[in-house]
TIRO-2110 file (N, C-alpha, C; in Angstrom, 1 decimal):
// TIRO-2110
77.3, 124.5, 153.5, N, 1, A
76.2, 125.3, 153.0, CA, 1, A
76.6, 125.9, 151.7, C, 1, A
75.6, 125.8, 150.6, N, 2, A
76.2, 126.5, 149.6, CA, 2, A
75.6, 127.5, 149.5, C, 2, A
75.5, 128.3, 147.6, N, 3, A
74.8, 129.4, 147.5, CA, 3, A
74.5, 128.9, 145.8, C, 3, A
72.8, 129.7, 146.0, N, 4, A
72.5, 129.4, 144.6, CA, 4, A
72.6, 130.9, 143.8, C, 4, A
73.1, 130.7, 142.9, N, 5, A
73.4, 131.0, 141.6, CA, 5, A
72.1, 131.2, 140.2, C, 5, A
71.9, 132.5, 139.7, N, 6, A
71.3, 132.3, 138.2, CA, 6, A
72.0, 133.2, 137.2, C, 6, A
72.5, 132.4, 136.5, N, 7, A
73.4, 132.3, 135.5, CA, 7, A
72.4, 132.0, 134.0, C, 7, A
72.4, 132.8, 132.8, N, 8, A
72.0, 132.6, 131.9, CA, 8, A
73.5, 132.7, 130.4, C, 8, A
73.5, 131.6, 129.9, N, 9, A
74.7, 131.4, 129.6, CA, 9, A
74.1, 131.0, 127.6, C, 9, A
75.1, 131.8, 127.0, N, 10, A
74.9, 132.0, 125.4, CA, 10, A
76.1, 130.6, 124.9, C, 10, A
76.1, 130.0, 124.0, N, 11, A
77.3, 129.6, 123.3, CA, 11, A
76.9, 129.6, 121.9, C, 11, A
78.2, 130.1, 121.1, N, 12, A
78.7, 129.8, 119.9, CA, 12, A
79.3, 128.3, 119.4, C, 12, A
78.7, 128.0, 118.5, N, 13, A
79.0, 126.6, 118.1, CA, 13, A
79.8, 126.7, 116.5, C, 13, A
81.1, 126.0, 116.5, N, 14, A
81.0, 126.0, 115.0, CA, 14, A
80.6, 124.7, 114.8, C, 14, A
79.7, 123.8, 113.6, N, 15, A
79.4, 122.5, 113.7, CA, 15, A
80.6, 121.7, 113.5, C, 15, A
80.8, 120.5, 114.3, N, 16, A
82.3, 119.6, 114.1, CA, 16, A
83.3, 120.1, 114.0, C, 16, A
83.5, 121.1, 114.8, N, 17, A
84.7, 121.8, 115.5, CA, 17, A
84.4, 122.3, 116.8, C, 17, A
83.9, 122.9, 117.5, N, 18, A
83.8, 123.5, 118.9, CA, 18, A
83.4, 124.4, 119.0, C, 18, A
83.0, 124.7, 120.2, N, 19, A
82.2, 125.9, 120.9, CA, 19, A
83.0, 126.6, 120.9, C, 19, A
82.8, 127.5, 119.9, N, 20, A
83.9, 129.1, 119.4, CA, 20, A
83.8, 129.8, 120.8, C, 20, A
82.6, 130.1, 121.3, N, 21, A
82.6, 131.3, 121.9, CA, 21, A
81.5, 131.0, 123.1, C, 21, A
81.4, 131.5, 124.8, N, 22, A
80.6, 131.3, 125.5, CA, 22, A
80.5, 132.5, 126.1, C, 22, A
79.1, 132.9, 126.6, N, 23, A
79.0, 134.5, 127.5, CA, 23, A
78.1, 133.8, 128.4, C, 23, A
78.7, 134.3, 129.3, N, 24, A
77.0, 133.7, 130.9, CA, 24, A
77.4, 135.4, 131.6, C, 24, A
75.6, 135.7, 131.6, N, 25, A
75.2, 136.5, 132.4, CA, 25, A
74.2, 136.6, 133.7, C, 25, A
74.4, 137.4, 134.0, N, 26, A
73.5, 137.4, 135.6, CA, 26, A
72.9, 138.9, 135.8, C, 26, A
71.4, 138.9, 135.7, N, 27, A
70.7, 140.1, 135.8, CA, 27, A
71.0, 141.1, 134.2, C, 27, A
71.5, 140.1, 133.3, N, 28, A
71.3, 141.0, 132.1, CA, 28, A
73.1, 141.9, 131.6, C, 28, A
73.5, 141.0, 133.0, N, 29, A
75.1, 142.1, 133.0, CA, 29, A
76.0, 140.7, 132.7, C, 29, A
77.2, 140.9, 131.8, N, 30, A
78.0, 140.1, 131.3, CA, 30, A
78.8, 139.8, 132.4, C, 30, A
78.8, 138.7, 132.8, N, 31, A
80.0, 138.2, 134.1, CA, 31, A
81.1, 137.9, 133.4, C, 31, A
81.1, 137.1, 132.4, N, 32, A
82.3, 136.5, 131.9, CA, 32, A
82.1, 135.7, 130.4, C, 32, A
83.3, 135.2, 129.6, N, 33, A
83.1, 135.1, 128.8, CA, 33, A
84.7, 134.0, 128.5, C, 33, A
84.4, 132.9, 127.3, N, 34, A
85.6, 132.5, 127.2, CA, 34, A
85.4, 132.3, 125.5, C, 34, A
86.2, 132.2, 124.9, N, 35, A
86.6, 132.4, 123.6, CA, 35, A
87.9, 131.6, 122.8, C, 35, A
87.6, 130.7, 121.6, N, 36, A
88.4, 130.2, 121.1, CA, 36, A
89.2, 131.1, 120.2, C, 36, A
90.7, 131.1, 120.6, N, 37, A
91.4, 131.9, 119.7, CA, 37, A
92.4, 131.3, 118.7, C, 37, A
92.5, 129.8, 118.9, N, 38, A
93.4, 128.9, 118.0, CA, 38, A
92.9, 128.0, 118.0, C, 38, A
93.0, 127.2, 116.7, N, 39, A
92.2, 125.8, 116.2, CA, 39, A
93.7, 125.0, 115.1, C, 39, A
94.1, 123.9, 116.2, N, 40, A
95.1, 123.2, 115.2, CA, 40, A
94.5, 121.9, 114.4, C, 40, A
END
């Protein structure tokens, strides 16, 4: 059995480099977030 989930989720893009930055929220409140901190 599972469990459903609503998640509304933001991303940062740089163009032809990568998704700098992502936030997913639930009810307005920040769950989590992940973030690019080095680019070789």
């Amino acid at each position: 059995m599972g469990m459903t989930a609503n998640f509304s989720t933001f991303e940062w893009i740089a163009p032809k480099v990568a998704v700098v930055k992502t936030e997913s929220y639930k009810n307005n409140k920040l769950q989590g977030y992940t973030l690019l901190t080095k680019w070789q």
